[in-house]
N, C-alpha and C positions, 0 to 999 in steps of 0.2 A: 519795598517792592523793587525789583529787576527793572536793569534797564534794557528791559528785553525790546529789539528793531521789530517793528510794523512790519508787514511782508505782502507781497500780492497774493490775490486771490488764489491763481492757481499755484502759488508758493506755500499758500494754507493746505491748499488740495492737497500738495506734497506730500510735508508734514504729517497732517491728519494722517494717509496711506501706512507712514511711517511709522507713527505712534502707535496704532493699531497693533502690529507686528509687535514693535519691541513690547508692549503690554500684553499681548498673547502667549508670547516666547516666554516671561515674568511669570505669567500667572501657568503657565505651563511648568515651572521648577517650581512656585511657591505650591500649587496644589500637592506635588507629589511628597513636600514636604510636608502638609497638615495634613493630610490622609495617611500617609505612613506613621505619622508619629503623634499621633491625640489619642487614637487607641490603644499606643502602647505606654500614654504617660497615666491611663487609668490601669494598667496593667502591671504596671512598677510600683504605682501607692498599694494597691490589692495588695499584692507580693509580698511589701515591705511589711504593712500593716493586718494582714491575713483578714480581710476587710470588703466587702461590699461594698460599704458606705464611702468607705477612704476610696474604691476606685471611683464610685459617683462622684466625689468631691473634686477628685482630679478634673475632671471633666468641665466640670461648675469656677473654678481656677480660671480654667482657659476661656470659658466667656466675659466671664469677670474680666479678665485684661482686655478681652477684647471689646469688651464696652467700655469700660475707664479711659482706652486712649483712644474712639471717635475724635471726640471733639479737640483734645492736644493735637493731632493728627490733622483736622483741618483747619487748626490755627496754624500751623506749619505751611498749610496750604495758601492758604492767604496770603501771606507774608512772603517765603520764599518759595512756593511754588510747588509742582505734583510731584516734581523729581524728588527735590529733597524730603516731602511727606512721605514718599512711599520708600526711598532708600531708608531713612528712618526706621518707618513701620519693620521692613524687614531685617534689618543689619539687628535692631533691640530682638528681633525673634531668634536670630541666630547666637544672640546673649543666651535666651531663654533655654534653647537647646543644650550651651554648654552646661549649663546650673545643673541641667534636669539629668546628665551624666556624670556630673558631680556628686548629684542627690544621689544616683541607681549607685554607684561605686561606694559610697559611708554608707548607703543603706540606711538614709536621714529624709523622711520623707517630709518633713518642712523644707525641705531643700524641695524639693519636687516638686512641691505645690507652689512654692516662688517659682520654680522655672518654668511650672505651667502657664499662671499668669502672666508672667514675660513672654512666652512664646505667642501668647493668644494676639498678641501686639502685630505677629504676621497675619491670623486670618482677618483684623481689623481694616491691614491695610489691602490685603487683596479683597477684601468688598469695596473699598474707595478706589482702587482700580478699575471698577467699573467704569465711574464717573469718570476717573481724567478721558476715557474715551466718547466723552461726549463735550467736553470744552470748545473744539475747533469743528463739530458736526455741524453742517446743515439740518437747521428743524426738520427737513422730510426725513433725513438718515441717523437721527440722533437716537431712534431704538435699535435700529439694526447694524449700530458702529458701538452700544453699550452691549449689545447682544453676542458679538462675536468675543468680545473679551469673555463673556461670563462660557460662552459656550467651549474656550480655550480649559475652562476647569475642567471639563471631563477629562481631559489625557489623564493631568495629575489624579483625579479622584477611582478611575481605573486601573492606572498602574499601582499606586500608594499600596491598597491593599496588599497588592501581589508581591509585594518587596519587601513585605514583616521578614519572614522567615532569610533572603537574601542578606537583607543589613543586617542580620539579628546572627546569621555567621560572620560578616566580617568583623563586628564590633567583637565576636566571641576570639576571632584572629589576631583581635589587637587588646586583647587581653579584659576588654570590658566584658560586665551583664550580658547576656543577650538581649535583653529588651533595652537595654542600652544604645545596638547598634541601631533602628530607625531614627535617633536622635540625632545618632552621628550623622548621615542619610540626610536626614531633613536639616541639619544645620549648613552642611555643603550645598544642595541644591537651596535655600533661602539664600546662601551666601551668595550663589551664583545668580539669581534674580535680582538680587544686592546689585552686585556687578552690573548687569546688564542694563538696569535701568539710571546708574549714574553715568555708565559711560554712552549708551548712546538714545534716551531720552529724552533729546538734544535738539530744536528748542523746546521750552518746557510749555506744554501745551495750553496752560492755565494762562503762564505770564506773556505767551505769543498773543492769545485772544484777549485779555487785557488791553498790551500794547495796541492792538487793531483797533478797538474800542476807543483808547486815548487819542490816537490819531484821527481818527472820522469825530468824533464830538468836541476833544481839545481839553476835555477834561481827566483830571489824573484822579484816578480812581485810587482808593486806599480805604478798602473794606474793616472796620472789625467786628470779630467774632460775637460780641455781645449786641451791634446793631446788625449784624447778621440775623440772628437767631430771632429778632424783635422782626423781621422783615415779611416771618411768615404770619404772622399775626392779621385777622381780615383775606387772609387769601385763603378760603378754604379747597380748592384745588391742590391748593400744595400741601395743607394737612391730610388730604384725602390720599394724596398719593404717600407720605408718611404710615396712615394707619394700614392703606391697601399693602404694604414693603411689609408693616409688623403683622399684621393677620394672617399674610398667607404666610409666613414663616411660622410662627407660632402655631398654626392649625398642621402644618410639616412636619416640627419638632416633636409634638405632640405625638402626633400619631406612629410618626418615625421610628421614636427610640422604643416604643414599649409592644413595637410588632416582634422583636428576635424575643424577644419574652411571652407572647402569645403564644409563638410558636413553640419553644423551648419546653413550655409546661406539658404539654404530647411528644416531648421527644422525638422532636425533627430534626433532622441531624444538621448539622454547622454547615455543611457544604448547602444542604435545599435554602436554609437560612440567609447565608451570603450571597446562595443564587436571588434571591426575591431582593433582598436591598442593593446589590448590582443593575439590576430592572429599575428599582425607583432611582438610581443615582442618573441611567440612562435619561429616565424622564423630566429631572431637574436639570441636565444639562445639553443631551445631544440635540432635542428641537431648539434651541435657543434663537439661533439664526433666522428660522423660521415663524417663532412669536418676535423674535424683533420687528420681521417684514410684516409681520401683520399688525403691530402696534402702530409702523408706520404707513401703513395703508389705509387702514379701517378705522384707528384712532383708538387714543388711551383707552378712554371711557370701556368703548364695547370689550375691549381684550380684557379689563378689569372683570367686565360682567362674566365673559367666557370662563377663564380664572373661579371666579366664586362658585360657578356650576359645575365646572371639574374637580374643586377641591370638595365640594360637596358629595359628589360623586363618587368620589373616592374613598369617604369616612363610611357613606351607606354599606358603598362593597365590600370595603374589609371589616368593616363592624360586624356585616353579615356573616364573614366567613367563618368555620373552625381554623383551629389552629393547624392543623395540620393539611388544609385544603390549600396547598401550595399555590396552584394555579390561581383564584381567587383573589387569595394576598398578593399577588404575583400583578394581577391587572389593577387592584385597586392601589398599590403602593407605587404602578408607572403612574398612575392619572396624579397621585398625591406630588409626584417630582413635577408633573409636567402642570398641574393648578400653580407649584408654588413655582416654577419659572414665569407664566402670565403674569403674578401676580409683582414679582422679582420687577422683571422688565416693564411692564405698563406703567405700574406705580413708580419707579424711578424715575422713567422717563417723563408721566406727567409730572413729577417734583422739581426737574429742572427747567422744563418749561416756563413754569409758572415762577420760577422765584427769579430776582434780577442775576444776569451772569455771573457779577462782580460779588456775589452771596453765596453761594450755590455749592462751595467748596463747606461750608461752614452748614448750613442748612442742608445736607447730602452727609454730613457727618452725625448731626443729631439724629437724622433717620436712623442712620446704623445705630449708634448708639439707641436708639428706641428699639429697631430691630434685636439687637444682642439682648438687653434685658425681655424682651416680652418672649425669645427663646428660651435664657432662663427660666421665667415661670412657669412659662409651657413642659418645659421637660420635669420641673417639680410636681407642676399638678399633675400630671398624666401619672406620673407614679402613685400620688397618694389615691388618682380616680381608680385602680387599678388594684392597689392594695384594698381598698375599702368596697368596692365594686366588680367591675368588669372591664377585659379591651372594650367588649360591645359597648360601653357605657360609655365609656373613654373617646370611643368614634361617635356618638351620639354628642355628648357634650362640643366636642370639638366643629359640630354644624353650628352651635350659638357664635361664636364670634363672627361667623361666617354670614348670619343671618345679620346682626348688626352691622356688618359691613356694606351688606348689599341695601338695608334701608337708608346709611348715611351716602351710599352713592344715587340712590332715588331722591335725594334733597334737589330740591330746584337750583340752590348756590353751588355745588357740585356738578350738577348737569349745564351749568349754563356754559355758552360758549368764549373764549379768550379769543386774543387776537392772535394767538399761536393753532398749531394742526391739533391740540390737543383736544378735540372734542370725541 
């Protein structure tokens, strides 16, 4: 652990202000970087492998990594802090990036598929970005200070798209693939959130609020990962906010990935396609700010419940619609972004609440890592419900997790009140 200096209150305030920024400015280059270049590392294995499957697989790579390095990631945290975890997280993606134009160039798609899962190591770390922005927050502002980083993704996830065909000529100007060039793209801008967070990061906000800690009780704290993870054990608030983080992504993933295929089968064209998942990307990220303030005003719990009834809302609308009833998909696929941001921000936020600070780094990593795998399965099942069924079916099914969730938040032990705002 750092011998990071105690600091006054409003020297925290500082900081905090501080942090904020340079993790917004971070997640602002790392978005632009996985949005431009995940859809193009399934579009290189296709290519190589004249393949369907090979580009699903690509895909399934990059979660893969990014669930395998959660928890390394927040053992890094523990130890030497959120700087070093997240320069980490990102510097290994900008590995991943080079491989994956190594791979487009031999036209060796096991190259590809390692560079995928090394790359997925930057979306790992920009979801535990979230968290460092709640290390030095005031309980009242601990949603609406994790809110505003998450809400920094929209630049990246709005531009990303729009810069295929840009990077895809300069990489063709410097002699690569074209679908090479988002690689290049996304390796620079991760490299520069590299940058930006080891140099001014600065104190690191995990080992600042430690140090605060050490000095008010006397006690030197020195967390680890395996008593971490033991820590959630009996506290079912904080498995709640874990399962609330996995359900509403996975009821997202789900329904997400197999709408530009509902539509597709009617022959709607790529531009109405991209317009409706532009909509839902809006609704995952631009209210952010806004469910922050209300998680912290109204309290985890009820924004959990709002969450469950939006995203439910959501599978009814678009389950109902045709494929080609743009508008429809169009409303039920913003409510699908805007359930799984409620569900994103309450549920994280109640999970740090409730677990001890000095843990939280570690226990905030196994979330993701839950999160990552229960996306995985969700994007598998949703294909085979769809292969063997229907979308409609597919949006049907995808209310059962939804319904289990909302009975395990009706438990008395989950509704009861902490000594935190988290009710």
């Amino acid at each position: 652990m750092s011998g990071q200096l105690a600091l006054s209150v409003s020297e925290v305030s500082r900081v905090q202000r501080k942090t904020i920024w340079v993790l917004s400015a971070a997640q602002v280059m790392s978005g632009i970087a996985i949005a431009v270049a995940v859809p193009a590392g399934a579009l290189i294995a296709g290519s190589i492998a004249d393949s369907e499957a090979a580009a699903g697989l690509a895909q399934t790579c990059t979660i893969v990594g990014s669930a395998l390095i959660a928890l390394p990631l927040a053992r890094i945290a523990l130890s030497r802090g959120r700087r070093v975890a997240l320069t980490t997280g990102f510097g290994i993606g900008v590995l991943g990036a080079v491989i994956i134009i190594y791979g487009a160039v031999l036209r060796n798609i096991a190259l590809v598929y390692a560079g995928c899962a090394i790359f997925g190591v930057a979306s790992a770390a920009g979801y535990q970005a979230r968290y460092t922005a709640t290390d030095l927050a005031p309980e009242s502002h601990r949603a609406r200070a994790l809110s505003w980083v998450v809400w920094a993704g929209t630049i990246g996830a709005v531009l990303g798209p729009n810069l295929l065909n840009f990077s895809g000529s300069i990489g063709m100007s410097l002699g690569l693939p074209q679908l090479a060039g988002p690689y290049l793209l996304g390796g620079i801008t991760l490299l520069a959130a590299t940058v930006t967070l080891f140099l001014f990061l600065r104190p690191d906000p995990y080992l600042l609020a430690t140090a605060n800690r050490s000095a008010a009780t006397g006690v030197i704290e020195r967390p680890k990962l395996r008593d971490a993870l033991g820590h959630v054990r009996g506290r079912p608030r904080a498995i709640l906010g874990i399962t609330t983080v996995a359900i509403g992504h996975v009821v997202m993933v789900m329904v997400m990935v197999m709408t530009p295929i509902h539509m597709a089968h009617v022959d709607v064209s790529l531009q109405l396609i991209g317009f409706v998942i532009s909509v839902h990307v809006a609704g995952m990220y631009a209210f952010s700010p806004i469910v922050g303030w209300g998680v912290d005003r109204i309290g985890r719990i009820p924004v959990i419940v709002i969450g469950i009834g939006i995203l439910a809302a959501a599978c009814v609308i678009a389950g109902l619609a045709p494929g080609d009833d743009t508008r429809q998909l169009g409303v039920g696929l913003f409510l699908l972004g805007l359930g799984w941001s409620c569900t994103l921000i309450a549920g994280s936020t109640l999970l740090t609440d409730e677990v001890a600070a000095a843990d939280r780094p570690a226990v905030q990593g196994l979330s993701d890592l839950i999160m990552n795998v229960a996306g995985g399965v969700g994007g598998v099942s949703a294909g085979l419900i769809v292969l063997f069924a229907s979308y409609a079916a597919l949006c049907g099914a995808s209310l059962v997790p939804l319904i289990g969730l909302g009975i395990v938040v009706a438990l008395p032990a989950c509704r009861r009140h902490s000594n935190t705002r988290s009710i």
